[in-house]
C-alpha positions in Angstrom: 18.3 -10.3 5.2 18.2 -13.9 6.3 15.7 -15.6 8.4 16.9 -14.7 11.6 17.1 -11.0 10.8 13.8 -10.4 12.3 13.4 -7.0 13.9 11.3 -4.9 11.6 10.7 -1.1 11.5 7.1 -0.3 10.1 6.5 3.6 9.2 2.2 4.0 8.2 1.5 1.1 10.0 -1.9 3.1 11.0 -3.1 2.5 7.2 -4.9 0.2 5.6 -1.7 -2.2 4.2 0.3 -1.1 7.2 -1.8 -2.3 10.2 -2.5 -5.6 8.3 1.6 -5.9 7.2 2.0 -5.2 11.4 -0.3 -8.4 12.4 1.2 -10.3 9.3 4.7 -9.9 10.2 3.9 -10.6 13.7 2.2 -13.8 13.1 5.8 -14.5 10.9 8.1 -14.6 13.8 9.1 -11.1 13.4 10.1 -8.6 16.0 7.7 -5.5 15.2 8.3 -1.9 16.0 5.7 1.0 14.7 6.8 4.7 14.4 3.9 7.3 15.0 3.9 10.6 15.3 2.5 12.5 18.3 -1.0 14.1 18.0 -2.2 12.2 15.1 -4.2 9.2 17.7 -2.1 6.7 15.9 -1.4 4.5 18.3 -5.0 4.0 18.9 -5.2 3.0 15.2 -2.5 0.6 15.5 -3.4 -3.1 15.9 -4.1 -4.0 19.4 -3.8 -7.7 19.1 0.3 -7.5 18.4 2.2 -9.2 21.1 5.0 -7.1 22.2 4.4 -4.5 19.4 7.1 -2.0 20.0 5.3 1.0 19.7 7.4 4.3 19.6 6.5 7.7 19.3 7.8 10.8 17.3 7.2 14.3 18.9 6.4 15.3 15.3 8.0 14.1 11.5 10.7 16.6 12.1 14.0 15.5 11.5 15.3 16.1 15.1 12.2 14.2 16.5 12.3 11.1 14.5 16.7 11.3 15.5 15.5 11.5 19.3 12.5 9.0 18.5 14.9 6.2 17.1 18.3 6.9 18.9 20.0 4.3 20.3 17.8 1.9 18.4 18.9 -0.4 15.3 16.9 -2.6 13.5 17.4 -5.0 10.5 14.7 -3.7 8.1 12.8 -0.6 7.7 9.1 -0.7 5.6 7.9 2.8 4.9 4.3 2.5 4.2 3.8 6.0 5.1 2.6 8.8 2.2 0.5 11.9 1.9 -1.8 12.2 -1.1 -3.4 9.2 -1.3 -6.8 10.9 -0.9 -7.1 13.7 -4.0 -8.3 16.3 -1.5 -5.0 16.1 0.4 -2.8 16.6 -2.3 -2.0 20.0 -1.4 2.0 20.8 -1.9 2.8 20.6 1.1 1.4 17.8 2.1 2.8 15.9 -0.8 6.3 17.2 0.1 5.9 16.8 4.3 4.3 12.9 3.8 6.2 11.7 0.8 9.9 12.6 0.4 10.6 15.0 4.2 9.6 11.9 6.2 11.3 9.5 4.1 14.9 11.3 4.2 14.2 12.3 8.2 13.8 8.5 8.8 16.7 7.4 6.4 19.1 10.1 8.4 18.1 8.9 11.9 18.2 5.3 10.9 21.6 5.7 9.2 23.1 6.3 12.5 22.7 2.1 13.5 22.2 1.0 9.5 19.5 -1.6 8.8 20.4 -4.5 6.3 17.4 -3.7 4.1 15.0 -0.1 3.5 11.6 -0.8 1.5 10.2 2.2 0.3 6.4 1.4 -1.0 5.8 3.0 -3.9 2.8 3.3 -6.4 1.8 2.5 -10.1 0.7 6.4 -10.1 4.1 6.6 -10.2 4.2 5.7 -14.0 3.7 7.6 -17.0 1.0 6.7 -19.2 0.9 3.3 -21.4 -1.3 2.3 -24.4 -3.1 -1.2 -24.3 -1.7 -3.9 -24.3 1.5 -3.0 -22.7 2.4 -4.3 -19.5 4.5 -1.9 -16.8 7.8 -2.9 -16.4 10.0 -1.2 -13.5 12.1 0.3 -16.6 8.7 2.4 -17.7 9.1 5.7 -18.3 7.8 7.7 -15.0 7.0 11.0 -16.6 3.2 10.6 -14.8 0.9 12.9 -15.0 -0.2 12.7 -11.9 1.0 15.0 -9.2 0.5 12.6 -6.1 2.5 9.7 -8.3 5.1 13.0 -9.0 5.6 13.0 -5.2 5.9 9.2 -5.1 8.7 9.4 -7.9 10.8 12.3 -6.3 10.7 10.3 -2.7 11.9 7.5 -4.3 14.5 9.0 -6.5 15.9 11.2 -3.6 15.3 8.6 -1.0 17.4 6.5 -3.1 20.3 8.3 -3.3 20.5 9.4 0.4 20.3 5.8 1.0 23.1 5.1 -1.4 25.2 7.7 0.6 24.2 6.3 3.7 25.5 2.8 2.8 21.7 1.4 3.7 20.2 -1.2 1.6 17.1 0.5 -0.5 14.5 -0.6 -3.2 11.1 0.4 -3.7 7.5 -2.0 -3.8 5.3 -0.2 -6.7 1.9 -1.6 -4.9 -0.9 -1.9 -8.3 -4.9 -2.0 -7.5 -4.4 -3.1 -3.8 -8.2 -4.3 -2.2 -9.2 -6.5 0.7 -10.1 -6.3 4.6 -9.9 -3.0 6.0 -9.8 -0.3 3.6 -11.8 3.2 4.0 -15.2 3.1 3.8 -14.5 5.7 0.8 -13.1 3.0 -1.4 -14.6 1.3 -4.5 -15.6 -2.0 -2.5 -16.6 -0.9 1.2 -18.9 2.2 -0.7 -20.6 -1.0 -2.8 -21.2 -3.5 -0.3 -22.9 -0.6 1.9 -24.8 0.8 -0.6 -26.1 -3.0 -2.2 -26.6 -4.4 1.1 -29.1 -1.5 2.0 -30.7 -2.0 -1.4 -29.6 1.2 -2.7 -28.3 1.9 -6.3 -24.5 2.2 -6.7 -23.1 5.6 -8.4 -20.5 4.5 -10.3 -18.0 5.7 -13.4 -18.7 3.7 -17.0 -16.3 1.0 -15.4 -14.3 0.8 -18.6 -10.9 1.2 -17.0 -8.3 -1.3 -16.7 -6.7 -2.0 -13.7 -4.9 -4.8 -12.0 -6.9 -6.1 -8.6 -4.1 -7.4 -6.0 -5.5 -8.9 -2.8 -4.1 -7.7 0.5 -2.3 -10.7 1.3 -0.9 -11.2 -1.6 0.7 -8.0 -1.0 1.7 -8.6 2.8 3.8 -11.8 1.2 5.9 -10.0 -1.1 6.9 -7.5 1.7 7.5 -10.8 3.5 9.4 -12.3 0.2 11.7 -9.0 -0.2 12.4 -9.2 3.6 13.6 -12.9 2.6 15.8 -12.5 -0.8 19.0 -12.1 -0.7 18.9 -11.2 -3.9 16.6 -8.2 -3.6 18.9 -5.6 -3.9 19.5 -6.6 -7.3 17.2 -4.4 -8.3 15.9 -0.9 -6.9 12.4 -1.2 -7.7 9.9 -4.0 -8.2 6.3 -4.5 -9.1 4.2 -6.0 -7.4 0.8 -6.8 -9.2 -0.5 -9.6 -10.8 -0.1 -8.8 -14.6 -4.1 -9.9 -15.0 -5.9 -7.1 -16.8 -9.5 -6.6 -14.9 -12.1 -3.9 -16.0 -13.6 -1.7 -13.1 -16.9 -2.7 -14.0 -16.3 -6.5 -14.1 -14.7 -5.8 -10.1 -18.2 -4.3 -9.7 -20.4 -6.9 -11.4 -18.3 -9.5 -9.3 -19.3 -7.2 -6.0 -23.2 -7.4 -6.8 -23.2 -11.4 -7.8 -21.1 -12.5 -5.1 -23.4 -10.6 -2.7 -26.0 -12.2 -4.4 -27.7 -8.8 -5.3 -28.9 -7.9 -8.5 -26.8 -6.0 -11.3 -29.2 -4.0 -11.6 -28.7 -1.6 -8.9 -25.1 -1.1 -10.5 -25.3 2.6 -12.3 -22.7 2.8 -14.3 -22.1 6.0 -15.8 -23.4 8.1 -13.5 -20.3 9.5 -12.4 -18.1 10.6 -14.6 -14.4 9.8 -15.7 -11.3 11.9 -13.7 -10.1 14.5 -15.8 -6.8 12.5 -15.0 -8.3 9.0 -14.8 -6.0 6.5 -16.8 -7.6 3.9 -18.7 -5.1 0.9 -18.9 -2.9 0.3 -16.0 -1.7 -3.6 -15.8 2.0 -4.4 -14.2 4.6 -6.8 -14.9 5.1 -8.6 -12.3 8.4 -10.8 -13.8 10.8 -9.3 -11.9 10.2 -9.7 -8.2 9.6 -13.0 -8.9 12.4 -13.6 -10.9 14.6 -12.4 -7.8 11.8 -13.6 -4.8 10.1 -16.2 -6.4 6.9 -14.2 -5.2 4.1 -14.4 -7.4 0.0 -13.2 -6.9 -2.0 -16.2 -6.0 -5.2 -14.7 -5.2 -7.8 -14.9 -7.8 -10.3 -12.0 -8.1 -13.4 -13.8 -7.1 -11.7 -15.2 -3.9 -10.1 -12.1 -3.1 -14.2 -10.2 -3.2 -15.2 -13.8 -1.3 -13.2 -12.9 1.8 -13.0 -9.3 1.6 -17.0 -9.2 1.6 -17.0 -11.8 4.1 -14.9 -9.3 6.5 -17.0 -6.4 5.7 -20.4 -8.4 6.5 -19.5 -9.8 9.7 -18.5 -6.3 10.5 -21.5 -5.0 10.0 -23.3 -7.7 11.6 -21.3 -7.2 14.6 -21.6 -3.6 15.0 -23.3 -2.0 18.2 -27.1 -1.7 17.0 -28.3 2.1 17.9 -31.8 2.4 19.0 
């Protein structure tokens, strides 16, 4: 794509990276369109302040419904943040097969119709099998994981590759690492901690010894941006995007507590115990796409908490009061 290639496709654009990637793509210059699926209430999850959002629905994530759906449409990229799985209690079979890799080939097939310049698939680190420390994860990683929601991840974008090769569309894959920031579910690691420290209450929490790599939402809405960009991202069929800085869990919580200003103390670490799955060491490499992009992370972790926290307080400070 170029820079006047501007009409975008976003599938999952109810989720936590999608609705932001929607406002951020918008604010960009580009024309945004959002796929959503009848009887789900997506489009009142989608982001209401999107001039001339595009906002299309699907009778269901049928083949023939997404076909009817997008017919007589084209666009110059497609962004599929859609998945199933991401939750552990929804990783049922079905709902791994139906989210992940069904959707992906229905939308590939009705797309291929009016072929877009460019198809990014998001993928996942889960999708990688397991490396010891120090090793970073380079795209060329084995992905024999052993998880089965990273499984799903790996057979959409094996099979969702090779349809799009047959198709003649444009495809590579975004492996998202650690993503935090404004917006995620009050389920995750730092809207659970702010709730629980700003009402004074101790923190349940693992030992905090794994390694991850923290990438800040926006860092992440700019390499989507920078692979829209490239016209050398189909160079590759798969790229990274991380930061390549190795961060404990427990140092992400410790810098939770102090930037709140509230005492370590209420951190209990340990108390929960370890996934029988849960990986210990997972750091990217994140050469490649900015080799090809020139798209690098540039959001330290302590100014990545700053804002995030700062969203999540003024929230809360601006929520109706019950009496």
């Amino acid at each position: 794509m170029s820079g006047s290639d501007r009409s975008v496709l976003v599938l999952g654009g109810t989720g936590f990276i999608g609705r932001a990637l929607i406002l951020y793509l918008a604010s960009a210059g580009f024309s945004v369109a959002a796929l959503a699926i009848s009887g789900r209430s997506q489009r009142d999850r989608l982001p209401k302040k999107v001039e001339g959002l595009d906002f299309i629905n699907a009778g269901s994530a049928g083949q023939s419904d997404i076909a009817n759906a997008l017919a007589g449409r084209r666009f110059d990229a497609v962004i599929n943040l859609a998945a199933s799985g991401v939750r552990p209690d929804q990783r049922t079979p079905e709902n791994l097969y139906d989210g992940n890799i069904a959707l992906l080939l229905n939308t590939l097939s009705a797309v291929a119709v009016s072929p877009p310049k460019l198809f990014i698939q998001t993928g996942s680190w889960f999708e990688y099998g397991p490396v010891e420390k120090p090793h970073r994860l380079a795209e060329s990683h084995s992905l024999l994981t052993h998880s089965i929601y990273g499984s799903a991840k790996v057979a959409a974008f094996v099979m969702g590759a090779a349809a799009a090769h047959a198709m003649n569309i444009p495809f590579v894959s975004l492996r998202l690492f650690h993503v935090y920031g404004p917006g995620e579910s009050s389920h995750r690691l730092i809207p659970y901690m702010v709730d629980k420290l700003l009402r004074g209450e101790r923190v349940d929490l693992t030992g905090g010894e794994q390694i991850r790599d923290f990438i800040y939402l926006e860092d992440v809405l700019a390499a989507y941006k920078a692979a829209l960009l490239s016209p050398n991202i189909g160079q590759n069929p798969v790229y990274n995007v991380c930061t390549g800085i190795p961060c404990t869990v427990r140092q992400m919580c410790e810098t939770v507590a102090d930037t709140l200003g509230i005492t370590r103390k209420l951190l209990n670490f340990g108390s929960v115990p370890y996934r029988d799955d849960e990986t210990l060491w997972s750091v990217g490499d994140e050469t490649l796409i900015h080799k090809v992009s020139g798209w690098k992370a540039e959001t330290t972790l302590q100014r990545g908490v700053e804002k995030t926290i700062e969203t999540l307080t003024n929230a809360a400070h601006n929520a109706p009061h019950r009496v």
